[in-house]
Backbone as JSON, one array per atom type, in Angstrom:
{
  "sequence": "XXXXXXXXXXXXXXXXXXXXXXXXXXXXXXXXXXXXXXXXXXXXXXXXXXXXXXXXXXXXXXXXXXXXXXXXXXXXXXXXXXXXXXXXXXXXXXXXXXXXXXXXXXXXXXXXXXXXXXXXXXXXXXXXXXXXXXXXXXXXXXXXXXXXXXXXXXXXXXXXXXXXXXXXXXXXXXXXXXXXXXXXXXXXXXXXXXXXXXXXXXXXXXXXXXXXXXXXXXXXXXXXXXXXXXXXXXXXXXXXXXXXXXXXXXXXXXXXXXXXX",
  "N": [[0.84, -1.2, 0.0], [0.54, 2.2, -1.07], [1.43, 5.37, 0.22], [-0.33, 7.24, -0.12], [-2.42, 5.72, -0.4], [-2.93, 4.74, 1.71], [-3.04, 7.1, 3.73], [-5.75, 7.86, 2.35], [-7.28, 5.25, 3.76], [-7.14, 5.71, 6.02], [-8.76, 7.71, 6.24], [-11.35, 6.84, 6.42], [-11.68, 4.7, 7.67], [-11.6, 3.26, 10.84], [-8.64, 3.45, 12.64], [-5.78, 1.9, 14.8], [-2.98, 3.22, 16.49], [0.11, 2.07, 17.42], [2.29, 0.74, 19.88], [4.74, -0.19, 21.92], [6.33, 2.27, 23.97], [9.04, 2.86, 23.61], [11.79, 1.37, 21.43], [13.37, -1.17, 22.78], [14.14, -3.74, 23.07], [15.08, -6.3, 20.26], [13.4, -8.62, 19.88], [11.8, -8.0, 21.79], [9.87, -6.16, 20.04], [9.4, -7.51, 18.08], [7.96, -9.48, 18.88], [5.81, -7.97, 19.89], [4.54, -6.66, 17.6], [3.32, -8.41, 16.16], [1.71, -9.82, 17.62], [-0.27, -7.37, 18.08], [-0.96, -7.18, 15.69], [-2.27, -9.36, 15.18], [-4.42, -9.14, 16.86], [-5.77, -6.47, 15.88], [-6.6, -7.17, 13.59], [-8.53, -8.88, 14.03], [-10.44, -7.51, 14.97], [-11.14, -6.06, 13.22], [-9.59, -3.51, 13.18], [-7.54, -1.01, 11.08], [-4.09, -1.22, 10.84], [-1.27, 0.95, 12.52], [1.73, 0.39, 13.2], [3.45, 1.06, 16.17], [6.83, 2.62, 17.4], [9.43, 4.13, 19.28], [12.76, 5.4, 17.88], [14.73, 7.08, 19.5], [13.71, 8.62, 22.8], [14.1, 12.25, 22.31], [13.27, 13.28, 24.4], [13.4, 12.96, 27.22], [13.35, 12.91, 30.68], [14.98, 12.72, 32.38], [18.71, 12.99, 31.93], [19.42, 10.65, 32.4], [17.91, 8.76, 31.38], [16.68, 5.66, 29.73], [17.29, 6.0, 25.8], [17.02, 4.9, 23.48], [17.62, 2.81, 20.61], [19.03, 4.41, 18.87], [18.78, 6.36, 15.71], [20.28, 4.56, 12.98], [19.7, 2.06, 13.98], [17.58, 1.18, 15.18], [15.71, 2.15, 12.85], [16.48, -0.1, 11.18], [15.52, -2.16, 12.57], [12.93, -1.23, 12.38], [12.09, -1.3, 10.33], [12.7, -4.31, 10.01], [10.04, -4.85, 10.71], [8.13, -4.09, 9.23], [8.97, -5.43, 6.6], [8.28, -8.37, 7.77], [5.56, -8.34, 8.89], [3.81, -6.81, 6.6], [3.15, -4.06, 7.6], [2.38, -1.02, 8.29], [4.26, 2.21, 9.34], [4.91, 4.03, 12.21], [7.15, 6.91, 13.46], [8.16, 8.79, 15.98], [10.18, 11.7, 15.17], [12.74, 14.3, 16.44], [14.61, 15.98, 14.95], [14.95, 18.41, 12.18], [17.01, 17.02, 10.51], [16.43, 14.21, 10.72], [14.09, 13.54, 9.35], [14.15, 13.23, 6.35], [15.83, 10.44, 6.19], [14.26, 8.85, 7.99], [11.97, 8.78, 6.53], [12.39, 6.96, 4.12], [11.69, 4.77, 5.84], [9.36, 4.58, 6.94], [6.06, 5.32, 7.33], [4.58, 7.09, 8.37], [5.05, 10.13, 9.46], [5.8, 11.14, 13.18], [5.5, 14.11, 15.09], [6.5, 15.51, 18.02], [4.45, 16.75, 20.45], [5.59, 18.88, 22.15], [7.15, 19.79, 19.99], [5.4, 20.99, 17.96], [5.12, 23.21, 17.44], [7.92, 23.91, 15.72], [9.6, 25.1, 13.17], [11.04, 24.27, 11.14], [11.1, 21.85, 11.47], [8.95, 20.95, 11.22], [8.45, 22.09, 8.36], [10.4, 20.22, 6.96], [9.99, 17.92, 7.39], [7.22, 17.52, 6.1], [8.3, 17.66, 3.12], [8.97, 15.28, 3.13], [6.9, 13.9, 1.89], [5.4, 11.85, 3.13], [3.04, 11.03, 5.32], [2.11, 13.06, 7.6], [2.1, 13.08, 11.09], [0.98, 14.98, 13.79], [1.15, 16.15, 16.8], [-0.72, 17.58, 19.09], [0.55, 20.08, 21.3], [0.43, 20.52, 24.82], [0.48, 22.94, 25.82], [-1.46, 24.29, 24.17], [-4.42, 25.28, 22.3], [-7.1, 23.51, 20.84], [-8.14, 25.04, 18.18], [-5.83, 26.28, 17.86], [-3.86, 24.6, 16.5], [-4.43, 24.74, 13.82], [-1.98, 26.39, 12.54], [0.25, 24.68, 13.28], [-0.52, 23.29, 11.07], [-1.27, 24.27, 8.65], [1.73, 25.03, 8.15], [2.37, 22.82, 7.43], [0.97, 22.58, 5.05], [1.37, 24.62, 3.59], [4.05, 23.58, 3.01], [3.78, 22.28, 0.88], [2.46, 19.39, 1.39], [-0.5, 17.78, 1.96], [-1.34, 15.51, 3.74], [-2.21, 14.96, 6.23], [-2.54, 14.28, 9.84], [-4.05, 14.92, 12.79], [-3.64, 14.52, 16.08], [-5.13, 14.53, 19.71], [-3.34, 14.69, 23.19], [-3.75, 15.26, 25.41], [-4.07, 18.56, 28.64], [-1.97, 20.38, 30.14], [-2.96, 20.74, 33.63], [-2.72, 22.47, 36.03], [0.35, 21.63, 37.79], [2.59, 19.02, 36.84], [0.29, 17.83, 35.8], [-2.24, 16.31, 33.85], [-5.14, 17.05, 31.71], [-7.59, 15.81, 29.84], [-9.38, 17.73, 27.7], [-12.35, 16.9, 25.71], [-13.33, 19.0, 23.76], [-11.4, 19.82, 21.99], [-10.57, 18.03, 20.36], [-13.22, 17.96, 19.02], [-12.97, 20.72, 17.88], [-10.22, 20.4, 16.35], [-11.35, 18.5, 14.32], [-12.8, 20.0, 13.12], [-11.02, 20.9, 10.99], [-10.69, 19.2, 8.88], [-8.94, 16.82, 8.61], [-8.07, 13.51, 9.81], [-8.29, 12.84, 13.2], [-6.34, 12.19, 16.45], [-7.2, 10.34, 19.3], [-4.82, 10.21, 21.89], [-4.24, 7.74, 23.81], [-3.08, 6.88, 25.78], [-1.18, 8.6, 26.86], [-2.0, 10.62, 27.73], [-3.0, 9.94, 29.97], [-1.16, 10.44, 31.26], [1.13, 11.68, 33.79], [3.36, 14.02, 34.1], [6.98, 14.33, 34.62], [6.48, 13.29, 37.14], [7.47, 11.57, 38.96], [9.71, 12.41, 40.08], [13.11, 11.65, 38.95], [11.35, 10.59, 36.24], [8.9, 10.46, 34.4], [5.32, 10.5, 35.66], [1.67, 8.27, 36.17], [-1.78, 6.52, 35.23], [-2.84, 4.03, 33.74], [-5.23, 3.02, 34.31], [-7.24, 4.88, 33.66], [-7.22, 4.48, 31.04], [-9.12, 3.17, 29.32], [-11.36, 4.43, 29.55], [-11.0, 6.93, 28.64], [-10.46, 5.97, 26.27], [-12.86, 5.5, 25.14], [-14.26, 7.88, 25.95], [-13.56, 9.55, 23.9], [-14.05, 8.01, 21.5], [-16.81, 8.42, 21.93], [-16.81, 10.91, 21.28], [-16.21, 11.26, 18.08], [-13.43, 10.73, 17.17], [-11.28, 9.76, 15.0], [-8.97, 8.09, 15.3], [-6.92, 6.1, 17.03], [-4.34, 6.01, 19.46], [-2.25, 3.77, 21.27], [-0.03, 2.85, 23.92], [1.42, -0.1, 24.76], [2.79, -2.61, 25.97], [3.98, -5.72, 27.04], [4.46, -5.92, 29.78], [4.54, -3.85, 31.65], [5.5, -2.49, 34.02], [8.08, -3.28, 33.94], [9.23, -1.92, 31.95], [11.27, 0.4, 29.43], [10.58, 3.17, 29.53], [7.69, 5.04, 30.42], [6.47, 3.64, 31.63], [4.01, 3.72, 33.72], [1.94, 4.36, 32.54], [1.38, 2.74, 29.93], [-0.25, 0.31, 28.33], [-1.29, -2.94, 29.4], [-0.5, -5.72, 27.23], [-1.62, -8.39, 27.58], [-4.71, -6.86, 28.54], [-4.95, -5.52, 25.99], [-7.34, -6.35, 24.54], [-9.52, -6.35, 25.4], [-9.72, -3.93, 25.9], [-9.62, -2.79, 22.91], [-12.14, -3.95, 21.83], [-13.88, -2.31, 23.87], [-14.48, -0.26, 21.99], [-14.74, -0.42, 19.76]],
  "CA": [[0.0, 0.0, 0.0], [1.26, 3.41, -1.06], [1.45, 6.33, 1.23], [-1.5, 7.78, -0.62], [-3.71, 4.95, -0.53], [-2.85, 4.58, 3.32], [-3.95, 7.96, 4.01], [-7.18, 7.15, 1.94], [-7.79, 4.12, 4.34], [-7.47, 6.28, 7.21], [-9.79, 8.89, 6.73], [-11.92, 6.31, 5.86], [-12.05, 3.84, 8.79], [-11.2, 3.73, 12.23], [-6.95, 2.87, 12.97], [-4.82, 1.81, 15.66], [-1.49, 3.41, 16.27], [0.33, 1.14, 18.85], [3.37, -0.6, 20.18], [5.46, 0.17, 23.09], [7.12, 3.65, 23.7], [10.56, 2.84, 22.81], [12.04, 0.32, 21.04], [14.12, -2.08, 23.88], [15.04, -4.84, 22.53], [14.62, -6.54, 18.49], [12.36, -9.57, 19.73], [10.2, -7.71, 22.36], [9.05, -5.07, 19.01], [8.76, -8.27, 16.79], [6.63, -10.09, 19.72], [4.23, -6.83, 19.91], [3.97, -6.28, 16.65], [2.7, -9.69, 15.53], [0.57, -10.29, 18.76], [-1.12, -6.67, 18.0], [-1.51, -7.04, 14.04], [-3.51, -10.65, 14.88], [-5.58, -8.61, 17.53], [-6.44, -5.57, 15.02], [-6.98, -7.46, 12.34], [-9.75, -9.94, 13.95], [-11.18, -6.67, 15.42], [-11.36, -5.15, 12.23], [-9.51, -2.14, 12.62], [-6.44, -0.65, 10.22], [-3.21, -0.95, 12.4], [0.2, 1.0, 12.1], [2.66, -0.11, 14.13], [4.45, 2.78, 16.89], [7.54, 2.49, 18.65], [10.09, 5.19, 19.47], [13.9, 4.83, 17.92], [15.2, 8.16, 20.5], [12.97, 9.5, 23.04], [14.77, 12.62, 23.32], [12.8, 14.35, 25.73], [13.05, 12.09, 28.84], [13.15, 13.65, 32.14], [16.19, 12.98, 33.23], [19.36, 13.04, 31.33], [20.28, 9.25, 32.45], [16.95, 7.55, 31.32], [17.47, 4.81, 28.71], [16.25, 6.63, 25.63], [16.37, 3.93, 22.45], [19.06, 2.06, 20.41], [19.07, 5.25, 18.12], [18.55, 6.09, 13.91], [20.41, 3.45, 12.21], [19.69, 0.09, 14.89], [16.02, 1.99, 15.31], [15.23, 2.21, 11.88], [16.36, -1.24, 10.59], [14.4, -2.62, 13.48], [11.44, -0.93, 12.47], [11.88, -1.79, 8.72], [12.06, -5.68, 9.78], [8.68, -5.14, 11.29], [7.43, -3.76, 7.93], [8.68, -6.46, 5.59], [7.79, -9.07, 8.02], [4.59, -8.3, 8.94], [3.69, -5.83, 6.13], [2.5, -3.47, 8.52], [2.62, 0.38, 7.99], [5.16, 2.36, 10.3], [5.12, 5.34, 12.52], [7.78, 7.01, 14.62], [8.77, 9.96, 16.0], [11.3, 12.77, 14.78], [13.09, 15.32, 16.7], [15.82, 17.34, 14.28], [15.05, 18.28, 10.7], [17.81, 16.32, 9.35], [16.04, 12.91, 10.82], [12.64, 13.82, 8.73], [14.65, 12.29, 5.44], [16.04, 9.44, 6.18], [13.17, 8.03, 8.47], [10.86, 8.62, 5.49], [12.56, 6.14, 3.72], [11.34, 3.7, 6.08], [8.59, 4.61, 8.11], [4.62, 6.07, 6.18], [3.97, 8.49, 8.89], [5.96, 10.91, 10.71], [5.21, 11.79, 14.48], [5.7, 15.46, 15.39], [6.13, 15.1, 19.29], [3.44, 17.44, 21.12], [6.49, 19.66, 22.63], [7.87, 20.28, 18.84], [4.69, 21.23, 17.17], [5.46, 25.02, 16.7], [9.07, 24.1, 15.66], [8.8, 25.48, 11.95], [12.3, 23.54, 10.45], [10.74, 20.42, 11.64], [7.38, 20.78, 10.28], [8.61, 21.99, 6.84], [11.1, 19.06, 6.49], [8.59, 16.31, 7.46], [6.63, 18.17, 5.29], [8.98, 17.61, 2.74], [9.05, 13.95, 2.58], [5.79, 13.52, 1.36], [4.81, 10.83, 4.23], [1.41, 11.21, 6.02], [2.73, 13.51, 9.02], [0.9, 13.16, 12.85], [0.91, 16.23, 14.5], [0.18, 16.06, 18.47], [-1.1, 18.93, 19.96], [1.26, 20.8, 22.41], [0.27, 20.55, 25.92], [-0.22, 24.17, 26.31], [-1.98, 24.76, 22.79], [-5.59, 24.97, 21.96], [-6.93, 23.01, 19.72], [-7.59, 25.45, 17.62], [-4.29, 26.98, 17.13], [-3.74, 23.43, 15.69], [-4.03, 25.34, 12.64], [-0.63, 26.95, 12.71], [1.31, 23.96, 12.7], [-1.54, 22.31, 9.89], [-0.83, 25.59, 7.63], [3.38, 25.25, 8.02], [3.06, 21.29, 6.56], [0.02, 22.17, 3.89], [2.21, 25.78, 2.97], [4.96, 23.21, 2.41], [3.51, 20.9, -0.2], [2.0, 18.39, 1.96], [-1.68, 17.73, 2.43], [-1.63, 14.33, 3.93], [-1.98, 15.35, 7.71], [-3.14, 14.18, 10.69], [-3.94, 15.53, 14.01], [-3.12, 13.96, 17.84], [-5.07, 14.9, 21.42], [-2.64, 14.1, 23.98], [-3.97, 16.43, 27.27], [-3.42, 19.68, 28.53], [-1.51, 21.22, 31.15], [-3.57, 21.42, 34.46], [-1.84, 22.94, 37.16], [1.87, 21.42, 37.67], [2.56, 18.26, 37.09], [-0.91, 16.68, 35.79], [-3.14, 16.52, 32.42], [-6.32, 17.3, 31.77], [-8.2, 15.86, 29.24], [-10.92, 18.48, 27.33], [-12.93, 16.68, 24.45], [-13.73, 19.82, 22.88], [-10.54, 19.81, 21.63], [-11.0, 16.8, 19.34], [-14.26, 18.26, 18.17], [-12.59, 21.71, 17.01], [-9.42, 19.75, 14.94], [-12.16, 17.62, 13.69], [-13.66, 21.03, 11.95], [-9.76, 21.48, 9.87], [-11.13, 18.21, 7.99], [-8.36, 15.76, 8.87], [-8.11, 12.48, 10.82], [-8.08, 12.93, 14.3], [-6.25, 10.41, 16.79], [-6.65, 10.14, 20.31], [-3.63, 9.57, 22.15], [-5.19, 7.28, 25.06], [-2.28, 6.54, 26.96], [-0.25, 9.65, 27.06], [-2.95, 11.42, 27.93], [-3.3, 9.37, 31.51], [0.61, 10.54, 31.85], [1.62, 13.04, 34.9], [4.84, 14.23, 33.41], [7.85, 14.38, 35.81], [5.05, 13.14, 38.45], [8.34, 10.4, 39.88], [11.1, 12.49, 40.23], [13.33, 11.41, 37.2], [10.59, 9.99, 35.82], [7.19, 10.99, 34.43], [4.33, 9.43, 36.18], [0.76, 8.29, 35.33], [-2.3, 5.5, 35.72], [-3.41, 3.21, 33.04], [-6.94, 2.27, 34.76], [-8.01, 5.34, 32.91], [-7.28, 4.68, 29.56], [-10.58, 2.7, 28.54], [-12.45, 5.52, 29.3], [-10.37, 7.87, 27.54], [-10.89, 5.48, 24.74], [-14.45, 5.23, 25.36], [-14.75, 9.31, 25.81], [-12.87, 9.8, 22.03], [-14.82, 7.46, 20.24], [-17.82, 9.17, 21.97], [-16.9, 12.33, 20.07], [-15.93, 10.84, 17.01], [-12.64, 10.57, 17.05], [-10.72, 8.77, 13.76], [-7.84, 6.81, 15.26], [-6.68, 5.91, 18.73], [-3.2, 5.54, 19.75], [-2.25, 3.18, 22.43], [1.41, 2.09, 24.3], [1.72, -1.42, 25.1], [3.65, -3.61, 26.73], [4.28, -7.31, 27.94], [5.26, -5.9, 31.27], [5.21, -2.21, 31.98], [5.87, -2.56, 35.21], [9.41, -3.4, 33.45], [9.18, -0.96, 30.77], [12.27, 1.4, 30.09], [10.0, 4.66, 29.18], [6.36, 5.43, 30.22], [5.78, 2.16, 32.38], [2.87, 3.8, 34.6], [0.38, 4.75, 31.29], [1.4, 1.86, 29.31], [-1.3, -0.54, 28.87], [-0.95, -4.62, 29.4], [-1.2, -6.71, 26.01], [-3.01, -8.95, 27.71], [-5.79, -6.57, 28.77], [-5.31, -4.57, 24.67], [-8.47, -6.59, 23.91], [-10.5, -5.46, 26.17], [-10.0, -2.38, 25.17], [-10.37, -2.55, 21.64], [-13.38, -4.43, 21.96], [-14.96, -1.87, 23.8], [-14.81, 0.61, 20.95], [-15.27, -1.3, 18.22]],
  "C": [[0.88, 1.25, 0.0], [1.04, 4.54, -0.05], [-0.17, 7.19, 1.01], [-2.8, 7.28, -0.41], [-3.76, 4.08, 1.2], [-3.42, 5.96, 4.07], [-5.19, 7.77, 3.57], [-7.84, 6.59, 3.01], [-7.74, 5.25, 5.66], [-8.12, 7.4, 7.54], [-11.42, 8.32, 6.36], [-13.01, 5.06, 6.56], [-11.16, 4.04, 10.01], [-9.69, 2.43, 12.42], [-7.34, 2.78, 14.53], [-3.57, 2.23, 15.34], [-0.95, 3.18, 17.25], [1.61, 0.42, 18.75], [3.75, 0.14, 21.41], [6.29, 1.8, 22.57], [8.32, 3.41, 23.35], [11.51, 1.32, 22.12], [13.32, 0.31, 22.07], [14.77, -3.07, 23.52], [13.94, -5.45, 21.04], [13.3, -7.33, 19.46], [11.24, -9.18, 20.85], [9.24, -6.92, 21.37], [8.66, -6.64, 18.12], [7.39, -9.26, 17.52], [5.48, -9.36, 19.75], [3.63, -6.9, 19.07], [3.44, -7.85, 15.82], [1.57, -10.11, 16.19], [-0.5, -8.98, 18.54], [-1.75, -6.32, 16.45], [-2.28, -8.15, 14.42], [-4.55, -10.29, 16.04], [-6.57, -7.53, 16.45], [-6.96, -6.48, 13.91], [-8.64, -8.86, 12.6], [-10.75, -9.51, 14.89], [-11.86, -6.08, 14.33], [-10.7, -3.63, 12.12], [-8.13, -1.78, 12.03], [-5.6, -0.32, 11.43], [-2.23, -0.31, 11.72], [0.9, 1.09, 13.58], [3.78, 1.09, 14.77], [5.46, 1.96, 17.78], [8.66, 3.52, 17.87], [11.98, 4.45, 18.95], [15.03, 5.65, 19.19], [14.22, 8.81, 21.16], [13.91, 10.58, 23.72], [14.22, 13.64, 23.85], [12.37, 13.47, 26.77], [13.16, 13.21, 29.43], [14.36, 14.16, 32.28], [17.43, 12.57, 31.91], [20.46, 11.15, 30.83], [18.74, 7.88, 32.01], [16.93, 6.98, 29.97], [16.06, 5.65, 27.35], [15.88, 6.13, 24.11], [17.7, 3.69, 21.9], [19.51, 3.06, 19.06], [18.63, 4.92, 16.66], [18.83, 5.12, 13.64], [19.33, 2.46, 12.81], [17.83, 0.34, 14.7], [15.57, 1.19, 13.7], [15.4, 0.23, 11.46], [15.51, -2.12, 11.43], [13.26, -2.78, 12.66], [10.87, -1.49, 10.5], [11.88, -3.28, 8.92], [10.64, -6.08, 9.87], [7.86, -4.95, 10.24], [7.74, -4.84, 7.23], [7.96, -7.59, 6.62], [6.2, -9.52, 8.51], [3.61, -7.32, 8.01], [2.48, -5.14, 7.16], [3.19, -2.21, 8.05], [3.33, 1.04, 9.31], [4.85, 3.96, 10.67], [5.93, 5.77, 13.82], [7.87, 8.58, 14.81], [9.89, 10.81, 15.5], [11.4, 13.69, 15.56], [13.85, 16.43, 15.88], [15.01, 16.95, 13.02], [15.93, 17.71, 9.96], [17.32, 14.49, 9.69], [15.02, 12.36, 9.75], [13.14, 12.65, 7.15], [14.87, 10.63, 5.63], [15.05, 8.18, 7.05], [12.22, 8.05, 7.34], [11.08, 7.54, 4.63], [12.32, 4.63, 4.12], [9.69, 3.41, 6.51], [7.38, 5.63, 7.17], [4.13, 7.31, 6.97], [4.77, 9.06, 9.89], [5.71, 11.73, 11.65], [5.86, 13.01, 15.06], [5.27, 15.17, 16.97], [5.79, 16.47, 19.54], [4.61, 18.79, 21.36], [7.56, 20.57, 21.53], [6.94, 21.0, 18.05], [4.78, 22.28, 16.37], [6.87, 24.68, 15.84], [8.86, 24.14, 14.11], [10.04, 24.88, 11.15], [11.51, 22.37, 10.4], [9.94, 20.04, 10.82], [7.81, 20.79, 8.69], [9.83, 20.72, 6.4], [10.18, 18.08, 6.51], [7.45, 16.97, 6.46], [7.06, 17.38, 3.23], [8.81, 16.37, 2.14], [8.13, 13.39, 1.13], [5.11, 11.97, 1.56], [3.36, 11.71, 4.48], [2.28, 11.93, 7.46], [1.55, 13.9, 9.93], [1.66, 14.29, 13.71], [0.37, 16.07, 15.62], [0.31, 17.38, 19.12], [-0.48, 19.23, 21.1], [0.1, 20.76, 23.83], [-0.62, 21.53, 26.06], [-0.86, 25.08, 25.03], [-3.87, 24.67, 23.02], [-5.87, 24.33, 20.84], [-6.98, 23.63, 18.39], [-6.88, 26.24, 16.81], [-3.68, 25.96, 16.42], [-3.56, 23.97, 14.11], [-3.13, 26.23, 12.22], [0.12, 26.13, 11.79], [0.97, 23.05, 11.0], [-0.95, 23.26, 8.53], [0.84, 25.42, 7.33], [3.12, 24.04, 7.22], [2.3, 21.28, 5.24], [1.1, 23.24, 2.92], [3.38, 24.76, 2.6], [5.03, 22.0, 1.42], [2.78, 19.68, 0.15], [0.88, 18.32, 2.61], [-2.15, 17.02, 3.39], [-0.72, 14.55, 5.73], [-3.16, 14.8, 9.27], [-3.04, 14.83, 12.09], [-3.89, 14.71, 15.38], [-3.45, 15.15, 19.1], [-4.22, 14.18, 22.35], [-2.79, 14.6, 25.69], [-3.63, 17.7, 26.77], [-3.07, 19.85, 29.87], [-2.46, 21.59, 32.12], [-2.69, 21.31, 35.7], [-0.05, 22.11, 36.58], [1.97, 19.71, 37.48], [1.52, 17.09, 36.43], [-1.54, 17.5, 34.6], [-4.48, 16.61, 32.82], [-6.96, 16.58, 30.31], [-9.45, 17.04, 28.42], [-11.35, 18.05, 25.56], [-13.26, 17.81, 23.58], [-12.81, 19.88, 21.74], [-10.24, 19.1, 20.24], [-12.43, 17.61, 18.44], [-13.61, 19.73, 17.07], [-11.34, 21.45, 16.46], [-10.28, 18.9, 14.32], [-12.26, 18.54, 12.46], [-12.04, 21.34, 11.1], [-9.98, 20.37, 8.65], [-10.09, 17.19, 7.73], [-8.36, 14.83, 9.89], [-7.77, 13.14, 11.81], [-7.9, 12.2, 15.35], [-6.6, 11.14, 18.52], [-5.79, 9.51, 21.06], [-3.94, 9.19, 23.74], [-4.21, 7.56, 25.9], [-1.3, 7.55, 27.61], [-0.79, 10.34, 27.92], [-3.19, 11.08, 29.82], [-1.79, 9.72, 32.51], [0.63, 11.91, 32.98], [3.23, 13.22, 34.87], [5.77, 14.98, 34.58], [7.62, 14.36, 37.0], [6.22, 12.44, 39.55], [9.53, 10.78, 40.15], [11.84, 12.85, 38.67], [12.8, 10.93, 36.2], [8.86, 10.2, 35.42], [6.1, 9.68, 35.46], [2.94, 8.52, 35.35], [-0.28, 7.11, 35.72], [-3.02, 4.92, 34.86], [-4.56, 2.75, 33.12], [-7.56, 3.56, 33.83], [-8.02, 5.11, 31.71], [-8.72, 3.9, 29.07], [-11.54, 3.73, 28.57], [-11.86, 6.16, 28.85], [-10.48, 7.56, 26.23], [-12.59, 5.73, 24.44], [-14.82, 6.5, 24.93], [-14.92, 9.42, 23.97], [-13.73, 9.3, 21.23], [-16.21, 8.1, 20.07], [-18.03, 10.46, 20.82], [-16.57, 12.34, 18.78], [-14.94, 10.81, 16.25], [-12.32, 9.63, 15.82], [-9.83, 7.54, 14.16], [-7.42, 6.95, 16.24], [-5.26, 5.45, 18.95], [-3.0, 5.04, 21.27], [-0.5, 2.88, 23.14], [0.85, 1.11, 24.93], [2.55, -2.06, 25.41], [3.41, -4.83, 27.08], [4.0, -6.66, 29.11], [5.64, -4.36, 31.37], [5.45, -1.72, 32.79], [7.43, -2.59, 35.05], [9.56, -2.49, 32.25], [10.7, 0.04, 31.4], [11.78, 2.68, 29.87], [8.62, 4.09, 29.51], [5.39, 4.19, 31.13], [4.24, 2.61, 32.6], [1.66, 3.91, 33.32], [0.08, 3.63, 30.26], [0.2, 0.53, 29.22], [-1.08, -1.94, 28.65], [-1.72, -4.63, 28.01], [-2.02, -7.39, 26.41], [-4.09, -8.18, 27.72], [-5.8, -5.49, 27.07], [-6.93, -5.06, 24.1], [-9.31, -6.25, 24.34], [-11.01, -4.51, 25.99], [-10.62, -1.78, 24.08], [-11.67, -2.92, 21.44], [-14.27, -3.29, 22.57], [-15.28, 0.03, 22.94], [-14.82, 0.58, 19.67], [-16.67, -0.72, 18.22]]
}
């Protein structure tokens, strides 16, 4: 499926965008991603496969933060030929935007970069499907800022990401409205379940967060008619090296999806 006719499908029917926050090791991403393509697919819903090659905005300067570009990428490209599954990761620098395009169909603009106007017009650039997550302390919509920098640079094929907002210090807020007014820019719109349950630098060196909410966060989204739902997963996020507390058990992913099917 071409990049074109993958956007198509996703403004079209209702995705998953899911794996664990950072890629850890080869055979825990090839275990996810096989155990969550034979869940989506006998749910019915269009999956692309997420995991992080650098998260670099941890907390703390010593928290493990992925096996970087190259090791990253070829990773994420076994997961594509072997499961043809469609790919999406994050980018921080404008000189990453290239060479991840060559592997990966949609490129994730992390929430904290959104304004950054190099970024945008390089991922722009590719002529991937680029996911845009709404800044913390943004409305939704001013969403049309960063939507205007990637359409002004040749590139139509855009999606949008709720991830919270900023209440008080420390802790998110959910506000569905949010979702309803990027709805009105006329592109997909994902909710980002699990992030969203996150209390960022809640542990110290360590963001915090509580996973019992995410079904209703899923639940809310779909309420409002959300397009596509992003999830983190794990075996074991209790052992996770990024994002443990929001992460949601594989075992219990069906659950989930099931109840927004």
């Amino acid at each position: 499926m071409d990049n074109e006719e993958l956007y198509q499908k996703l403004k079209e029917r209702k995705f998953i965008l899911s794996g664990p926050c950072v890629i850890e090791n080869e055979s825990m991403i090839m275990n996810l991603a096989e155990n969550i393509k034979k869940l989506t697919e006998e749910l019915g819903f269009t999956y692309i496969f997420k995991a992080s090659f650098d998260k670099a905005n941890r907390t703390s300067i010593s928290s493990y933060r992925g096996p970087g570009l190259e090791e990253g990428l070829r990773i994420l490209e076994r997961v594509k030929k072997e499961f043809n599954l469609p790919l999406t990761t994050d980018i921080h620098e404008p000189n990453q935007a290239k060479p991840v395009a060559e592997v990966v169909d949609i490129l994730q603009i992390p929430a904290f970069l959104c304004r950054q106007t190099d970024l945008l017009v390089e991922a722009a650039k590719t002529d991937r499907i680029i996911n845009i997550k709404k800044a913390q302390f943004l409305d939704g919509k001013d969403m049309i800022h960063p939507v205007n920098k990637v359409k002004e640079s040749g590139n139509n094929k855009i999606m949008l990401t709720e991830r919270g907002s900023m209440f008080g210090l420390g802790n998110l807020v959910v506000d569905f409205r949010q979702i309803i007014d990027m709805k009105e820019f006329g592109y997909p719109v994902v909710m980002d379940v699990t992030h969203s349950t996150q209390k960022p630098s809640a542990l110290g060196g360590t963001s915090g967060g509580d996973r019992k909410y995410a079904p209703y966060m899923a639940k809310l989204a779909n309420a409002v008619g959300v397009d596509g739902f992003f999830f983190e997963v794990h075996e074991n996020p209790e052992e996770a090296l990024s994002d443990g507390p929001n992460m949601v058990y594989l075992k219990d992913f069906r659950d989930i999806l099931e109840s927004i099917k």
